[in-house]
C-alpha positions as CSV (number, residue, x, y, z in Angstrom):
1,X,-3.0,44.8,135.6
2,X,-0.8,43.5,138.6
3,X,-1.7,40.0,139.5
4,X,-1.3,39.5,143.3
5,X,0.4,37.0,145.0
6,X,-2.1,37.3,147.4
7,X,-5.9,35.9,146.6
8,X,-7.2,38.4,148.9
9,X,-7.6,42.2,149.5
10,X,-4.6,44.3,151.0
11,X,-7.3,45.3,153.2
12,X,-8.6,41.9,154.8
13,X,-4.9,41.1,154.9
14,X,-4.4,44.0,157.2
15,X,-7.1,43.2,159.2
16,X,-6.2,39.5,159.5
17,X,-3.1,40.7,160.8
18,X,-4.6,43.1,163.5
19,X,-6.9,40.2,164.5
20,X,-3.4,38.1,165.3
21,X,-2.4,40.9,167.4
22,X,-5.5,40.6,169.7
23,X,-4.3,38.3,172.7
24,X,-1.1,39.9,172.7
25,X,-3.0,43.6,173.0
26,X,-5.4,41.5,175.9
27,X,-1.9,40.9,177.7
28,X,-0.3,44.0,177.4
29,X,-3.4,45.7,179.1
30,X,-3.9,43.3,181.8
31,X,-0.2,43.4,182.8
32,X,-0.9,47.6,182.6
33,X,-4.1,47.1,185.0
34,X,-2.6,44.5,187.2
35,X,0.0,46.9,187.4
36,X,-1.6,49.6,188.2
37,X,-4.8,47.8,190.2
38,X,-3.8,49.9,193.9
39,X,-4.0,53.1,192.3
40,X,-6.8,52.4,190.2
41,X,-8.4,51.2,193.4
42,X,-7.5,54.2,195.7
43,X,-9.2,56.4,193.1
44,X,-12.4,54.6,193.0
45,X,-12.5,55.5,196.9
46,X,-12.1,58.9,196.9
47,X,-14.6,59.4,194.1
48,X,-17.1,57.6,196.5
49,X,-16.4,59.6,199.0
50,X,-16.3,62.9,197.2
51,X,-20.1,61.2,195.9
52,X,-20.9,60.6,199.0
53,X,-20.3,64.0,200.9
54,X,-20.3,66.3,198.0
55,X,-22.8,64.9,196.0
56,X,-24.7,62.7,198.4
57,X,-25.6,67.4,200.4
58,X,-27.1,68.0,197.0
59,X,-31.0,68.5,197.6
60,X,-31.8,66.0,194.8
61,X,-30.4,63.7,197.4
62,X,-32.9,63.8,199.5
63,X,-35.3,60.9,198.8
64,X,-33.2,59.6,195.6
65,X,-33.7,55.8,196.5
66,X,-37.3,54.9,198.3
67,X,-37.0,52.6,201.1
68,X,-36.1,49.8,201.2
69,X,-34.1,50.3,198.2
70,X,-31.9,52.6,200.5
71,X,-30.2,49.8,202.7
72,X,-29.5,47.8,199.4
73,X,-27.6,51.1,197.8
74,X,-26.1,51.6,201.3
75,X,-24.5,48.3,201.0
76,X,-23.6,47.9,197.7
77,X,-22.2,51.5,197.9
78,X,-20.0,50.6,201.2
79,X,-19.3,46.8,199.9
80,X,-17.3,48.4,196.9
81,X,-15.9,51.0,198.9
82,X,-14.4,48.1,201.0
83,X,-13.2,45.8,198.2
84,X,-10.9,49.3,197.1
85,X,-10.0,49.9,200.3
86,X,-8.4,46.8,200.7
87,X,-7.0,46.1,197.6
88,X,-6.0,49.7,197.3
89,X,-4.1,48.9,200.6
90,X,-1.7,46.5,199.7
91,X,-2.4,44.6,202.8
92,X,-3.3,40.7,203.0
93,X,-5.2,38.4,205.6
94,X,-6.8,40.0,208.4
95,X,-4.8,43.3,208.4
96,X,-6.7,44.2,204.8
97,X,-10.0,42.9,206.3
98,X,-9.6,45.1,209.5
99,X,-8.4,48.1,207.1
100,X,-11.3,47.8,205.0
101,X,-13.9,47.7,207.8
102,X,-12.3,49.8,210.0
103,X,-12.3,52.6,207.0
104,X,-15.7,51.7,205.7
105,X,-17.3,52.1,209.0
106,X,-15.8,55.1,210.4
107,X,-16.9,56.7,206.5
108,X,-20.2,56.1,207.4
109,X,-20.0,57.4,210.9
110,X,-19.2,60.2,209.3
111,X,-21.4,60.3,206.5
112,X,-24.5,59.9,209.4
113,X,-23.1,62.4,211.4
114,X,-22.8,64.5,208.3
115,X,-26.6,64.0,207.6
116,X,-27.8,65.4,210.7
117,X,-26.9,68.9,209.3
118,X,-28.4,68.4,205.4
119,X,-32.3,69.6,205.3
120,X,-34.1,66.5,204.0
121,X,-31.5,64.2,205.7
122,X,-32.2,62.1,208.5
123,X,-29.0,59.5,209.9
124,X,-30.0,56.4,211.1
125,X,-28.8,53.4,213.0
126,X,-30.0,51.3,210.0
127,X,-27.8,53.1,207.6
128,X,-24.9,52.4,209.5
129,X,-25.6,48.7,210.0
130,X,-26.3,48.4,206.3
131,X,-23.0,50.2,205.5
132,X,-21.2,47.6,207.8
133,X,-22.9,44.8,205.9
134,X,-22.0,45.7,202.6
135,X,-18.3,45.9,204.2
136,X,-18.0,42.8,205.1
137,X,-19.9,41.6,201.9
138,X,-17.3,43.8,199.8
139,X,-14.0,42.3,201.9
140,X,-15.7,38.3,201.9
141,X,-15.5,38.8,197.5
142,X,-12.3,40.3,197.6
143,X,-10.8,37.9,199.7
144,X,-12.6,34.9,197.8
145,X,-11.1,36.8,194.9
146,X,-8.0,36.3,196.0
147,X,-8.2,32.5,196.9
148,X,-9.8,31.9,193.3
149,X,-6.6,33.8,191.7
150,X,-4.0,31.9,193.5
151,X,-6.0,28.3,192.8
């Protein structure tokens, strides 16, 4: 019988040790996502825009979200689309604001305009004012976002 110098378990040693290891695991992947934050962001606006074309023609599209539920999803939808848009943009101040708008509005131009030819589908002025809302909603956090981070 080996006496240990240890009073407890190789195992619970080992994990001990792995628990040590946590905040420096925590800052090793923040400094990966700050990192990589632009591209994470451009790829979270082309899947909602493949979702909302591709996905959004589907004919279990049509009547998905009863009004009005609809204008809330509309600007939800559009307020992330602008938060990636301008942080996937690299720009700061009123530049990334316009950007983000700008982009956000003329995606839901398109996605009305794009309706009008989907069976089911109706655009609507509505729509495109709740897609503009949630812009500005989505580039207001992002910008309050970045005046909390630099406090």
């Amino acid at each position: 019988m080996r006496l240990s110098a240890r009073p407890y378990p190789e195992i619970i040693v080992r994990c001990i040790d792995l628990i040590d290891e946590i905040p420096v695991i925590i800052r090793l992947a923040k400094d990966i996502l700050e990192r990589h934050l632009r591209t994470l962001a451009a790829g979270l606006v082309v899947c909602t825009v493949f979702g909302l074309f591709v996905l959004g023609a589907a004919p279990v599209a049509v009547g998905l979200i009863p009004a009005p539920w609809d204008k809330l999803a509309h600007a939800c939808v559009y307020g992330l689309m602008a938060a990636a848009i301008g942080l996937a943009s690299g720009l700061r101040g009123w530049r990334m604001v316009l950007t983000a708008l700008v982009s956000v509005i003329l995606v839901g131009v398109l996605d009305e305009w794009h309706q009008m030819s989907l069976p089911g589908r109706l655009p609507g002025w509505d729509d495109l004012l709740a897609d503009g809302i949630g812009g500005l909603l989505g580039v207001a956090v992002l910008g309050w976002r970045r005046r909390a981070v630099r406090l």
